[in-house]
C-alpha positions in Angstrom: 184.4 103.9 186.9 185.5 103.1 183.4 184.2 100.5 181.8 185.3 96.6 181.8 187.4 95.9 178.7 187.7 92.2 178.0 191.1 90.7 177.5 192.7 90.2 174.3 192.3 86.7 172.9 195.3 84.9 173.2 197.1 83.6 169.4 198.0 80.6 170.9 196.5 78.9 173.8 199.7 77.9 176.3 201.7 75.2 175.7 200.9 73.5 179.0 196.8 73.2 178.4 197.4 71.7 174.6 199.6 68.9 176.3 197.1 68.4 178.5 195.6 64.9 178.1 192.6 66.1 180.0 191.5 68.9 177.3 191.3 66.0 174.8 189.5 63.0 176.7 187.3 65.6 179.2 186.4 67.6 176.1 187.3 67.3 172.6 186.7 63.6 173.0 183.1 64.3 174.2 182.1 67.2 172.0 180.2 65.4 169.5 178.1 63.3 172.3 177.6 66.8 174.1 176.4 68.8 170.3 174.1 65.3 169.7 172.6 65.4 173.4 171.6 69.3 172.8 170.3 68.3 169.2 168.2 65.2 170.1 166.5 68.1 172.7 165.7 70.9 170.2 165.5 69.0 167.4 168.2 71.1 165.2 171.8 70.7 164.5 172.9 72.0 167.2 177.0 72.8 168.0 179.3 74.1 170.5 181.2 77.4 169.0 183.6 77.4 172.5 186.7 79.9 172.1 190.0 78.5 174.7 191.8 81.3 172.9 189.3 84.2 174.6 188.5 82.1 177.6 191.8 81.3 179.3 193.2 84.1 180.0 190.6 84.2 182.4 191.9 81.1 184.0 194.4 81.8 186.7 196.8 79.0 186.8 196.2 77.1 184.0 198.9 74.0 185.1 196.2 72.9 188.0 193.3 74.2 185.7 191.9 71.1 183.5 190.2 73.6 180.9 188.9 70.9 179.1 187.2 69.5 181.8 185.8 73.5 182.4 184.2 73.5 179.0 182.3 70.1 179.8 181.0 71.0 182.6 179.6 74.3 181.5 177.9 72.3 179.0 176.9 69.6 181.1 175.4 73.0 183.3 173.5 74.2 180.3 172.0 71.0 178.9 170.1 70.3 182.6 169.3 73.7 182.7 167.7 73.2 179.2 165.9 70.3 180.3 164.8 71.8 183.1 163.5 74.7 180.9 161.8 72.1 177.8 160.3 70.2 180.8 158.3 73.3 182.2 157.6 75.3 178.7 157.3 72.0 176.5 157.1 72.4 172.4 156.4 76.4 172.6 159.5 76.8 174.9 161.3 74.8 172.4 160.2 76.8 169.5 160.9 79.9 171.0 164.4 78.6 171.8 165.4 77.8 168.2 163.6 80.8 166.6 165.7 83.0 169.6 169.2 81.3 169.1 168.9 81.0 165.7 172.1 79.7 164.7 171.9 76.6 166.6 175.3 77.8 168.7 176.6 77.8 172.0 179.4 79.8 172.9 181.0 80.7 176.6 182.6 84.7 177.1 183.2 87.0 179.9 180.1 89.2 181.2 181.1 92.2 179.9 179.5 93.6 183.1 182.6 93.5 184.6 182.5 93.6 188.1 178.7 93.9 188.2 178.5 91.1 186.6 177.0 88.1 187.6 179.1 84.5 189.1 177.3 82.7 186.0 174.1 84.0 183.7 173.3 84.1 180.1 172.5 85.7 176.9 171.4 85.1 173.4 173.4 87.6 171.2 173.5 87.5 167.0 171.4 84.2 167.3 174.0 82.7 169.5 173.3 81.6 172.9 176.4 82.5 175.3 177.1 81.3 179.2 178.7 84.6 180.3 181.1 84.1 183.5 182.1 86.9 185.3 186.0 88.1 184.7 186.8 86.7 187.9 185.1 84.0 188.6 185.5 81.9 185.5 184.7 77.7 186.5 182.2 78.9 188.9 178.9 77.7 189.7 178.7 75.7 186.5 175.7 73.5 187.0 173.8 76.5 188.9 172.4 77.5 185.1 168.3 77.2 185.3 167.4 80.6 185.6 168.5 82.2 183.0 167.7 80.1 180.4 164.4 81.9 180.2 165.7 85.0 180.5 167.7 84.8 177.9 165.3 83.5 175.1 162.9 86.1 176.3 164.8 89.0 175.7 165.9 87.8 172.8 162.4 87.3 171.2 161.4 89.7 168.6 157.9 88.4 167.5 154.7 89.9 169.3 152.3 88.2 171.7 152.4 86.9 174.9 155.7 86.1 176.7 156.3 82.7 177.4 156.1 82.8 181.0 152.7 84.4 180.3 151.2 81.9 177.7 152.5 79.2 180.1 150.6 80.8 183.1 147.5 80.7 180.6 148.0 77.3 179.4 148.1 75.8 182.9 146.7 77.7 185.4 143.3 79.8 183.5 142.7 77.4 180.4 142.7 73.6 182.6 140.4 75.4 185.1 138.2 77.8 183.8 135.6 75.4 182.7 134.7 74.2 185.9 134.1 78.2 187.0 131.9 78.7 184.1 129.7 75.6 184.7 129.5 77.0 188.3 128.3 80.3 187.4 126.3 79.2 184.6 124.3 78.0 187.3 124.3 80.3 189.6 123.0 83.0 187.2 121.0 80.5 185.3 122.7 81.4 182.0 123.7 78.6 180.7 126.0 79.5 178.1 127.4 82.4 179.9 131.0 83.5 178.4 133.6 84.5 180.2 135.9 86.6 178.8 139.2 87.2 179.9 140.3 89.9 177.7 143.4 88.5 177.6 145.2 90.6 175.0 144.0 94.2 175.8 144.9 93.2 179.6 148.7 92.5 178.3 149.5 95.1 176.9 147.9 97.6 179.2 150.2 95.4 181.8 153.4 95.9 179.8 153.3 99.6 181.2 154.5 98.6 184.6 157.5 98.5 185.4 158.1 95.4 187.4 157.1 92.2 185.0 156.4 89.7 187.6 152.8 89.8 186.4 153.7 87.7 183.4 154.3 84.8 185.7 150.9 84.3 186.9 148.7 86.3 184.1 146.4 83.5 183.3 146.2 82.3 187.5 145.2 86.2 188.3 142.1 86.0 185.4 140.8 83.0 187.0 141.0 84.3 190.3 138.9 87.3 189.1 136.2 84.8 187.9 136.3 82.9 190.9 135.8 86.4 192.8 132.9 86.8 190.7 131.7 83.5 191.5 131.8 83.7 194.8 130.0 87.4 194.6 127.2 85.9 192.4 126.5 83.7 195.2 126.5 85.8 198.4 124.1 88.1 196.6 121.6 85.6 196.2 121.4 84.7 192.3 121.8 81.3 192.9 117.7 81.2 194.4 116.3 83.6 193.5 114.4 83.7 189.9 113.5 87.2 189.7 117.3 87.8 190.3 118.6 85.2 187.2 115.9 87.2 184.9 117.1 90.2 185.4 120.5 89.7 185.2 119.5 87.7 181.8 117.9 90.6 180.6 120.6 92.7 180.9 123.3 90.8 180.0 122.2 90.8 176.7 125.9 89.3 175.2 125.6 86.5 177.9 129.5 87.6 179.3 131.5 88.4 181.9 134.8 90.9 180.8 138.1 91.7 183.0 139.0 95.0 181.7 141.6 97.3 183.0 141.0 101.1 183.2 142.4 104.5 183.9 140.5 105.2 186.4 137.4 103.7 188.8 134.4 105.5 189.7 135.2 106.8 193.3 138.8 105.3 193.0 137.2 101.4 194.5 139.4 98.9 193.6 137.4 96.9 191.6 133.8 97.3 190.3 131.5 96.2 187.8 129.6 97.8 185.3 127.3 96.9 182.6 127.9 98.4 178.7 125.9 97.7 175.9 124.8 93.6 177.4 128.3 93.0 178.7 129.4 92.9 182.7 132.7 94.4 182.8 134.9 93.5 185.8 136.9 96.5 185.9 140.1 97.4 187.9 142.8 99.6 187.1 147.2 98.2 186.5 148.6 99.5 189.8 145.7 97.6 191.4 145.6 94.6 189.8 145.0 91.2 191.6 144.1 93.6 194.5 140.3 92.3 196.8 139.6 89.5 194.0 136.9 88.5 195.9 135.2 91.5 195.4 135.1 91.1 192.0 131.3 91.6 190.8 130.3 93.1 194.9 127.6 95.6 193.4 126.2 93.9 190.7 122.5 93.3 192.2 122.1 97.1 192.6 122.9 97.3 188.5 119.9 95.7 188.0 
């Protein structure tokens, strides 16, 4: 199949949408109010770079087609979108929108896709961010914008660290919670500054080798549950009464901590498992098992000691 070549721009957009009333008072008129709305959101100058010259001849019958009307409703589409999107990912979502689309732009162009292209979805290209329609299906599914508004920054994102669907997953499901599972197995081992340590940066990037990234979703929820494994572990193998148990866990947990580490390989190919390394218990697992038996994190410990 060869591959989609857009259509030329038109020089002159036809005579029967610049007539049109509607372009004016459903866009042009409401331009300004749309670029201030966006602005007042991300806190930048923000403005609508939007091309009628490459985008109706797209537009099959442009006499019963109110284009302006088009363009405001794509915009109206993205701003809940981004709403939607500053409402779940808060200041770092916003920061990592404006360092993405850098030039503070929207613009609207076919999905160069072609065919394969998708009804509506997005991109952020030369610092831009663009609602892409497909060739066909132009003034489609206009409002139906939220999912790709992460998408979009993500890929875009050149600095290191955590995604932000991963830092968000941190922030709200391991970092509001954790302290609760370290009081409880502080005394359930008697340790009572026992760390636990998630290993959160080693864990990503050995993670970033698998192909399917739906782990980035619910990185920090999957370290939690590991603790809460361990937890529960601690307790059906009888630290929680037993003295001579606490002490000689103590002793050899010289560090005071509990470690998630991912591996190569397990002994004997288990699942999970535990070992102990210079005064740290490591919780070990290996990528193409992980959050696999969570509550098994920890089973074997007692015969470690």
């Amino acid at each position: 199949m060869a591959p989609f070549t857009p259509k030329p721009a038109l020089e002159k957009v036809p005579l029967a949408v610049r007539k049109d009333s509607k372009f004016r008072d459903k866009y042009e008129e409401k331009q300004a109010d749309l670029e201030s709305q966006i602005s007042k959101l991300l806190g930048t100058n923000f403005t609508l770079a939007i091309n009628a010259n490459e985008i109706v001849p797209y537009v099959k019958d442009t006499n019963r087609t109110s284009v302006g009307g088009m363009f405001t409703s794509y915009v109206n589409g993205f701003i809940a979108a981004l709403q939607h999107y500053l409402e779940k990912y808060g200041e770092d979502g916003k920061v990592r929108f404006n360092a993405a689309v850098s030039k503070s732009q929207l613009s609207i162009h076919v999905d160069e896709k072609g065919d394969d292209g998708r009804t509506i979805s997005a991109d952020v290209k030369d610092g831009v961010y663009r609602i892409l329609f497909n060739h066909d299906r132009v003034g489609y599914n206009m409002s139906s914008q939220q999912e790709f508004v992460l998408p979009a920054i993500e890929a875009a994102s050149t600095g290191g660290g955590f995604s932000l669907l991963a830092q968000n997953s941190i922030e709200k499901e391991y970092n509001s919670q954790v302290g609760e599972v370290q009081k409880q197995i502080a005394e359930i081992t008697g340790i009572a500054n026992v760390v636990l340590d998630p290993n959160f940066e080693e864990n990503y990037e050995a993670l970033s080798a698998l192909p399917d990234k739906k782990w980035h979703a619910n990185f920090g929820k999957v370290h939690l549950a590991y603790f809460e494994g361990l937890k529960g572990q601690l307790e059906q193998q009888g630290f929680k009464k037993d003295d001579m148990l606490q002490e000689g866990l103590q002793e050899a947990l010289e560090s005071k901590t509990f470690k998630i580490r991912l591996v190569k390989a397990t002994k004997d190919n288990k699942t999970n498992e535990i070992v102990i390394e210079d005064g740290c218990a490591y919780i070990q697992t290996t990528i193409d098992r992980w959050w696999y038996n969570v509550r098994d994190a920890g089973a074997g410990l007692v015969k470690l000691l």
